[in-house]
VOMIDO-904251 format. One line per 10 residues: number of its first residue (from 1); for each residue x, y, z of C-alpha. Coordinates in nm, 3 decimals, padded with zeros to 5 digits. Example, Ala and Ser with C-alpha at 12.3 -4.5 7.8 and 13.67 -1.06 7.14 Angstrom:
2
1	01.230,-00.450,00.780 | 01.367,-00.106,00.714
END
This chain:
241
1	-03.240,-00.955,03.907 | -03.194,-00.615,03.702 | -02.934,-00.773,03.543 | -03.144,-01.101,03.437 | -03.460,-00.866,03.330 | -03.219,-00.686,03.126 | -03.059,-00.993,02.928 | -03.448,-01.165,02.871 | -03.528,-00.826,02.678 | -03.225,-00.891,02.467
11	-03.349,-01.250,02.437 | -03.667,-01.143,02.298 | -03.551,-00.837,02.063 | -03.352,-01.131,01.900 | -03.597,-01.344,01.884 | -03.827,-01.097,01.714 | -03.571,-01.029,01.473 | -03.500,-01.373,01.399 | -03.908,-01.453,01.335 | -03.882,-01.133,01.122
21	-03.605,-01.249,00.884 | -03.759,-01.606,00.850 | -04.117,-01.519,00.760 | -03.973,-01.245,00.533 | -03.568,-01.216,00.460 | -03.616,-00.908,00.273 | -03.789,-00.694,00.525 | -03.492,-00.633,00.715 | -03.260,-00.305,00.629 | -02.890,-00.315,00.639
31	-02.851,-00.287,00.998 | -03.102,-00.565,01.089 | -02.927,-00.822,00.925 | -02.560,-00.728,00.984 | -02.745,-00.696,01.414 | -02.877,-01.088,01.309 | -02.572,-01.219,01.250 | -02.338,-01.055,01.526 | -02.588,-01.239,01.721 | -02.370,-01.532,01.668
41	-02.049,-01.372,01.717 | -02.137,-01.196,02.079 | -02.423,-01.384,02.284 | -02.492,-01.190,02.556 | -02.511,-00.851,02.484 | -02.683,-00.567,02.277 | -02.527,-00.548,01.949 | -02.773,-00.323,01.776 | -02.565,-00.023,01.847 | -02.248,-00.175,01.695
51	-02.447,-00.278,01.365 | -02.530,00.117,01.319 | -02.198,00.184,01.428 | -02.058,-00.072,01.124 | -02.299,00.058,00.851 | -02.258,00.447,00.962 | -01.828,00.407,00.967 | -01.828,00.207,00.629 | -02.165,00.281,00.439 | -02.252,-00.032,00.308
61	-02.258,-00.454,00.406 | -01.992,-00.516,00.136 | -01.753,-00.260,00.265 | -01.782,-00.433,00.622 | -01.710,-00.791,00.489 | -01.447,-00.640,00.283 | -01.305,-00.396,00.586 | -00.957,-00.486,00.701 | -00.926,-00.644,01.044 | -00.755,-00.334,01.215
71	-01.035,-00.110,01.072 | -01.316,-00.307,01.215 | -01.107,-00.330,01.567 | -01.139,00.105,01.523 | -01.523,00.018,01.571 | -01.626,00.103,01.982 | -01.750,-00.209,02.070 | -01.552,-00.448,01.829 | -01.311,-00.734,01.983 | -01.082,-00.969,01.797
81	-01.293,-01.261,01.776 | -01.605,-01.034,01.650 | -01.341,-00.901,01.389 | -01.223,-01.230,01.296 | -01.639,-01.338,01.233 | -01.687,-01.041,01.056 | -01.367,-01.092,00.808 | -01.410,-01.436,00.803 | -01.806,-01.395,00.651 | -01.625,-01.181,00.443
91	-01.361,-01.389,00.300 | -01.689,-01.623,00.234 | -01.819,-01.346,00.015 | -01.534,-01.324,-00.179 | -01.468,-01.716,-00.245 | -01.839,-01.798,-00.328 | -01.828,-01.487,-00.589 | -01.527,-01.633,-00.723 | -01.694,-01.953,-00.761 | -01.999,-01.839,-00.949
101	-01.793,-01.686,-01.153 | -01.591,-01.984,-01.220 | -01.908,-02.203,-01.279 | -02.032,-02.068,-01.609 | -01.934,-01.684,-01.688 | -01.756,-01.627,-02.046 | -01.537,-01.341,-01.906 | -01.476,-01.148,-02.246 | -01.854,-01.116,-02.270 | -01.852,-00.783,-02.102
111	-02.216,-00.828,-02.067 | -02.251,-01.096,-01.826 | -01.976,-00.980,-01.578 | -02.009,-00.608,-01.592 | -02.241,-00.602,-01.243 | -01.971,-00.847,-01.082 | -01.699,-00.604,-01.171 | -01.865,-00.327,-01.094 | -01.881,-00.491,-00.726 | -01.539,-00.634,-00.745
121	-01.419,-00.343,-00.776 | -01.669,-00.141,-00.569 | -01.404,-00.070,-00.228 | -01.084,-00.020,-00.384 | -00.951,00.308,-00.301 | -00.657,00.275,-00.533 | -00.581,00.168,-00.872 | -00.552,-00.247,-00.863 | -00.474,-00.457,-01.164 | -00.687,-00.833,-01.161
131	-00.625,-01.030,-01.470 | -00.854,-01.330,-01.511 | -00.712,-01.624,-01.753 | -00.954,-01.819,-01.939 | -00.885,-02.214,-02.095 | -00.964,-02.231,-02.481 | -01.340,-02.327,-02.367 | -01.346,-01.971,-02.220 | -01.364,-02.081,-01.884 | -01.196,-01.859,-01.567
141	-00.960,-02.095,-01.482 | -00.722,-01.792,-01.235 | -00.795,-01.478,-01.102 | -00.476,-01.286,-00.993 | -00.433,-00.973,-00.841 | -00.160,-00.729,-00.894 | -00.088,-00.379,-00.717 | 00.211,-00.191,-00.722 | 00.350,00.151,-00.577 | 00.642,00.160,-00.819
151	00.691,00.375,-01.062 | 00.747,00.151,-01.379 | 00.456,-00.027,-01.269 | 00.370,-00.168,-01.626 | 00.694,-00.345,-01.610 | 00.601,-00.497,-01.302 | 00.286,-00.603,-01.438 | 00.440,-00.726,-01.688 | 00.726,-00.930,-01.524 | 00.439,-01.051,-01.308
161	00.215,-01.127,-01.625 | 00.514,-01.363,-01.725 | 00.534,-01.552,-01.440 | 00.160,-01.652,-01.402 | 00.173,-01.765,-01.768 | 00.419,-02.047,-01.662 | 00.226,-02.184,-01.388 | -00.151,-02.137,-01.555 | -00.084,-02.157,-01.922 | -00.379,-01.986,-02.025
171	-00.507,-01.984,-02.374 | -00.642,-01.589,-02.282 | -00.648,-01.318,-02.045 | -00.918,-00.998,-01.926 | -00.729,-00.755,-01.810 | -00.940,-00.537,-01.542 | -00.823,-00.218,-01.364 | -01.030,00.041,-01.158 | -00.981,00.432,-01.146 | -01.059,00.570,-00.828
181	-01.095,00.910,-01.007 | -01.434,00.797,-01.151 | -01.364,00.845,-01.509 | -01.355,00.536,-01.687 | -01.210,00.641,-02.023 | -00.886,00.502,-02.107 | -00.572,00.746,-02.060 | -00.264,00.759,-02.271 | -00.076,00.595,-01.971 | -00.359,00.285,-02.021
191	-00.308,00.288,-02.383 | 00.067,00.230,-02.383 | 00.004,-00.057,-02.110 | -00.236,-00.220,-02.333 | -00.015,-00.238,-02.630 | 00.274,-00.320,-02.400 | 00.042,-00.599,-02.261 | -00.033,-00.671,-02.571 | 00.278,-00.772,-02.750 | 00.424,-00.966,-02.409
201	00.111,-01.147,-02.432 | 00.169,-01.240,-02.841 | 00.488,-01.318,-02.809 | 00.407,-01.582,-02.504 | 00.122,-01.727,-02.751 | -00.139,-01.610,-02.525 | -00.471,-01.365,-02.620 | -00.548,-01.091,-02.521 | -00.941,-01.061,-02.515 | -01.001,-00.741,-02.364
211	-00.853,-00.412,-02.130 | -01.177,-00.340,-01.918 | -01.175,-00.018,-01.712 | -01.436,00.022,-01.434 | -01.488,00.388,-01.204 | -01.768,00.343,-01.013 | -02.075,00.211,-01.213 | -01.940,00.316,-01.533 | -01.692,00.065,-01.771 | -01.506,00.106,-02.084
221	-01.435,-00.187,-02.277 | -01.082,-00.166,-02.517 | -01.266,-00.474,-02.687 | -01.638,-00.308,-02.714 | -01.518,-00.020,-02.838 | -01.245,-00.119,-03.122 | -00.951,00.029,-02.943 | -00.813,-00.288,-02.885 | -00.830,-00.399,-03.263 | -00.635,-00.065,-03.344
231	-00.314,-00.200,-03.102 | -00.344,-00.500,-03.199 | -00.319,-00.357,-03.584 | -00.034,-00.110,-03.478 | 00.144,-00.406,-03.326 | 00.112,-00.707,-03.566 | 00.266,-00.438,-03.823 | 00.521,-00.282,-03.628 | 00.702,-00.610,-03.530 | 00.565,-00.830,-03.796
241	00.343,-01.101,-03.599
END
């Protein structure tokens, strides 16, 4: 009988939460509506501890949904299948971003996408290379990641760069990188990159439109700021394109 009292008060918290979120979605914090949805994911069971315990371990909703599988199994209270949800919702996130994204942005106008990249970019604890390929209408037509440990990483971007022109054939590419640091302004390192990007990119008849930077909520723009015009001056002259 304890045991039925006990699951008809968890019936009713939910219910209260779910009459909460309908007659007004954006009363409820964080922790409300990551509680509302493991409602789905475990039944029978109080699950408000666990959705403090989610938000306290990773400080935000988009770090859970972006969490990797074996850190959310770290969480007391977290199974496989409540893992799987959880990354699943996640994956979600990412695809419908990428859609809306592919439904209308013009990439290489920095001021449309800089709140997207400053979220795309938002959990990434280590430098990570994304290069988004536009058609000639300046549509996103790819998105492709690229991370490397190696030490002649540009010439593994590179290599990689070559490859993905062959099977998208775009007519342009945004290059995007992140510094973890939290200074966005280009390095000496990200300047020779940008004019080695530059000339693979001329010489396989595709355009660069930009080198984008983002730390935190702060971007620098090669583009915005002329720097890019400067390579591409340096490099039309020194190998005559």
């Amino acid at each position: 009988m304890a045991e039925k009292t006990k699951e008809n008060v968890h019936e009713h918290h939910r219910q209260r939460l779910r009459d909460k979120f309908l007659a007004n979605p954006s009363s409820l914090n964080k922790h409300e509506i990551l509680e509302l949805l493991l409602f789905y994911a475990i039944p029978r069971k109080n699950v408000n501890p666990l959705a403090h315990l989610l938000i306290d371990k990773f400080g935000s909703l988009t770090a859970v949904f972006n969490a990797d599988t074996n850190e959310l199994l770290a969480v007391e209270g977290m199974g496989q299948s409540t893992a799987a949800y959880i990354s699943t919702l996640g994956k979600i996130l990412e695809l419908t971003s990428e859609e809306e994204i592919q439904d209308g942005l013009k990439l290489f106008n920095l001021e449309n996408v800089k709140k997207y990249l400053i979220k795309f970019f938002a959990n990434y604890d280590k430098e990570v290379f994304y290069a988004f390929f536009l058609s000639k209408t300046e549509r996103v037509i790819a998105k492709v990641s690229y991370t490397s440990d190696r030490v002649d990483e540009i010439n593994f971007l590179l290599s990689e760069f070559s490859r993905s022109f062959a099977s998208v054939k775009p007519y342009a590419v945004v290059v995007a990188h992140n510094h973890p640091s939290g200074n966005a302004e280009p390095s000496k390192k990200d300047d020779s990159a940008t004019e080695k990007m530059y000339l693979m990119f001329a010489l396989n008849g595709v355009i660069l439109y930009d080198h984008v930077i983002i730390a935190g909520n702060r971007i620098y723009s090669y583009s915005s700021d002329g720097r890019l015009d400067k390579i591409a001056e340096s490099v039309n002259s020194k190998f005559d394109l």
